[in-house]
Phi, psi and omega in degrees: 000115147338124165235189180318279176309306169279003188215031176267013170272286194324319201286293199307335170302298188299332171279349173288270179347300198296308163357282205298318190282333186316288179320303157309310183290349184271327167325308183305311173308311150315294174313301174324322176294331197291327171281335139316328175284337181275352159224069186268008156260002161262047205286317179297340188271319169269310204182162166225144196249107166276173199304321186259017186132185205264337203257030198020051173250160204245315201296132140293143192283177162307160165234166184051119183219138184233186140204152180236125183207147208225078182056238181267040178259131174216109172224136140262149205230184170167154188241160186213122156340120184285335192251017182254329144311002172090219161255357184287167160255150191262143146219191202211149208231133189230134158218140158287157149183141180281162209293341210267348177274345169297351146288012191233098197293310179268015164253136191297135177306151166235093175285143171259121179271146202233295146244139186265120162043067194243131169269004165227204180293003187211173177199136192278113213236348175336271248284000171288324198057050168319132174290137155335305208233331154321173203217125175249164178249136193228107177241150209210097197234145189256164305135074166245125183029064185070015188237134192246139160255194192318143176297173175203117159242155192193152208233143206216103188251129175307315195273343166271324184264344176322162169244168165266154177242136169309165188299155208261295181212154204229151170235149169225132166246078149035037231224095183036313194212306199275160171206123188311129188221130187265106156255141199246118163357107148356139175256140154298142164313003179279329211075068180204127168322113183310342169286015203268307201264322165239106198288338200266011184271145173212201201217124197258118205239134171242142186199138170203160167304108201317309179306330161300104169299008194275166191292129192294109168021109170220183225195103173252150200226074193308316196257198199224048132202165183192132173282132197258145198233144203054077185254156161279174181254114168097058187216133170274137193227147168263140171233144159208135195252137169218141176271124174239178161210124196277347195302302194240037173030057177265138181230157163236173179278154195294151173266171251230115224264147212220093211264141177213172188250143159306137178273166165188203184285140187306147142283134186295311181329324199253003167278326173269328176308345173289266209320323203293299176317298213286292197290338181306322169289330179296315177315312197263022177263353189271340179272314145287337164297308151325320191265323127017266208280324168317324233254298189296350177264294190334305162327285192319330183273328167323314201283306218257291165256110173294166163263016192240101172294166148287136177287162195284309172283005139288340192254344159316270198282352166287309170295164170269333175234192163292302165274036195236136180270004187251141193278183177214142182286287183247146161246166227270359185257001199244008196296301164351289216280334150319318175260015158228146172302305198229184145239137175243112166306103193250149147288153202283157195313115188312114167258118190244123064078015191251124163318116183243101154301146157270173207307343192267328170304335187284349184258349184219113183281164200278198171260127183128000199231143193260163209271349194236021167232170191197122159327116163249127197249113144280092169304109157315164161289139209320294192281022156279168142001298160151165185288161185243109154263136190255136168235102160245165166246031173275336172267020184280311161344314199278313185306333160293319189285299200288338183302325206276318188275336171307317177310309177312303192306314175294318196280315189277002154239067214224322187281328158258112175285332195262357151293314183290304171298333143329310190276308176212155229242125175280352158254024159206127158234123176298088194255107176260299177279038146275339185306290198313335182287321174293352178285309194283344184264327172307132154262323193241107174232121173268103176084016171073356225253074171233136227238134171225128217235131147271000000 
């Protein structure tokens, strides 16, 4: 394969030469034309001339045919007249081959199509992947309603004419006052290092103080680190990287500048202002933590036991006990006094007193006693006079009757002695509903107390 580097004396000979045959045949082609034109009303009679050039094509080829390329990035572009197709649509047709097979005259060219009947100005030729040193021939014909015009050709060697691209990426790292910058290899389209292709490549590094207006630096560079030396400490510095190559004298564009600050040594003053800070922050988050959980148990305790007790003479009758914190509405001692308006302290209840002979005296009276009369016997108190007895017979009646009812009472429990004595005591009987009869025959009642005698 022809490359670049080795055939450029031949390439400058043979491009001349082609140069030279170019010029002539298009001077012949002019004249020709000019003179067909000059006799275009013996047109049908001497010759004929088409409408679009002597080389009887209608179409104008492409114009400007270039290529634009960014390390192994390769497309071709190339303009066309907007009005020379009309109203039809134009497309173009693209092809390659390397050059060195156009030496061989009796073997047929194997053009390679690269894009076919594409409306647009340009094709992309990366995914073939042209070799870096090789030298291709590159043609371009434009298509309007089925009629083609002329090829437009142009010769395209990657390692001279390729542009270079800056470094992919800069890194800056810190190494005390100073600082480090990490450069990473242009890419191919593969991702693959450019230096594959240009071995002579290196990098041109500029870095200045940001704060400073002063003229920036500059730092040429083989390899792809480098320290950068007499930086201030604790100062911002900018880097920017450029790719060169001295062969064929490619430079790329500077990369996108990439500013860090420097490190250096501590001042102790500010190493305790650190501590001071750090503890002073420390203080006041343990202090807001602490004041935190205090502030929430304290709620918690308000809510769940208040301080404002039940008074003692509420929690009597509201509780169930004295000590006990749970309420009641009513209790079983105080429902009484609750349900009355007022109370009145009565004295206890007149107890009366009687003596029961037995049945057989009560049934045969003694001699001398009429069957309906009876006695009333009253005692004084100790501190009277002394006892005394009242005998009337204005009472005997009432006093006949209630004897008639004890009898009745006794006789109808007679048959169970142990109910009767439940009921009544044979030497004491409590009669509280006889008061009322007895109330009214009593005048003199001593100690609420009376005794009846038979």
């Amino acid at each position: 394969m022809t490359t670049c580097g080795h055939l450029k004396t031949e390439t400058r000979g043979k491009m001349a030469a082609a140069d030279l045959l170019r010029v002539h045949s298009q001077r012949d082609s002019d004249i020709e034309h000019i003179v067909c034109k000059l006799l275009t009303p013996l047109q049908p009679i001497l010759c004929f001339c088409p409408a679009g050039g002597a080389d009887g094509s209608k179409v104008p080829p492409p114009q400007n045919v270039i290529t634009k390329t960014l390390n192994t990035n390769y497309t071709l572009s190339w303009d066309w007249p907007p009005g020379a197709a009309g109203t039809h649509a134009v497309t173009f047709t693209t092809q390659y081959v390397p050059r060195y097979q156009l030496k061989f005259k009796k073997k047929k060219t194997n053009w390679i199509t690269a894009c076919n009947q594409t409306s647009h100005r340009s094709c992309d030729l990366t995914r073939f992947n042209l070799h870096y040193l090789g030298i291709f021939v590159l043609q371009v014909r434009a298509t309007v309603d089925g009629q083609h015009s002329e090829w437009a050709q142009t010769e395209f060697c990657p390692d001279k004419e390729a542009a270079l691209g800056p470094p992919s990426n800069v890194t800056l790292a810190p190494a005390g006052s100073d600082l480090d910058v990490v450069v990473t290899d242009p890419l191919t389209s593969n991702n693959t290092s450019m230096r594959e292709h240009v071995p002579n490549l290196y990098y041109h590094v500029q870095y200045w103080e940001r704060q400073a207006d002063g003229q920036a630096k500059r730092l040429r560079i083989n390899t792809t680190m480098v320290t950068l030396p007499g930086l201030k400490a604790w100062t911002w510095y900018c880097v920017r990287v450029q790719s060169r190559d001295d062969f064929y004298s490619k430079t790329s564009d500077f990369t996108v500048p990439h500013c860090m600050q420097t490190e250096g040594s501590i001042p102790w003053w500010n190493i305790f202002l650190y501590f001071l800070g750090s503890l002073l922050f420390f203080f006041l988050i343990v202090l807001g933590t602490i004041y935190g959980l205090f502030r929430c148990c304290k709620t918690m305790k308000d809510v769940l036991n208040p301080s404002d007790q039940m008074p003692s003479h509420l929690k009597k009758y509201l509780c169930s006990s004295p000590g006990s914190d749970i309420p009641r509405l009513l209790t079983p001692d105080s429902e009484s006094e609750l349900l009355c308006e007022g109370v009145t302290i009565c004295p206890p209840p007149t107890v009366l007193e009687i003596h029961i002979p037995p049945a057989e005296e009560l049934a045969a009276p003694p001699s001398g006693l009429e069957p309906n009369s009876s006695v009333r016997h009253s005692r004084q108190d100790s501190s009277s006079s002394g006892d005394s007895g009242v005998y009337s017979s204005g009472g005997g009646s009432s006093s006949s009757s209630a004897l008639k009812h004890l009898s009745a009472v006794r006789h109808n429990h007679m048959g169970s002695d142990d109910s009767f004595k439940g009921l009544l005591d044979p030497e004491r009987v409590n009669l509280r509903e006889m008061t009322a009869h007895l109330k009214s025959q009593l005048e003199v009642a001593d100690e609420g107390v009376v005794d009846v005698c038979v």
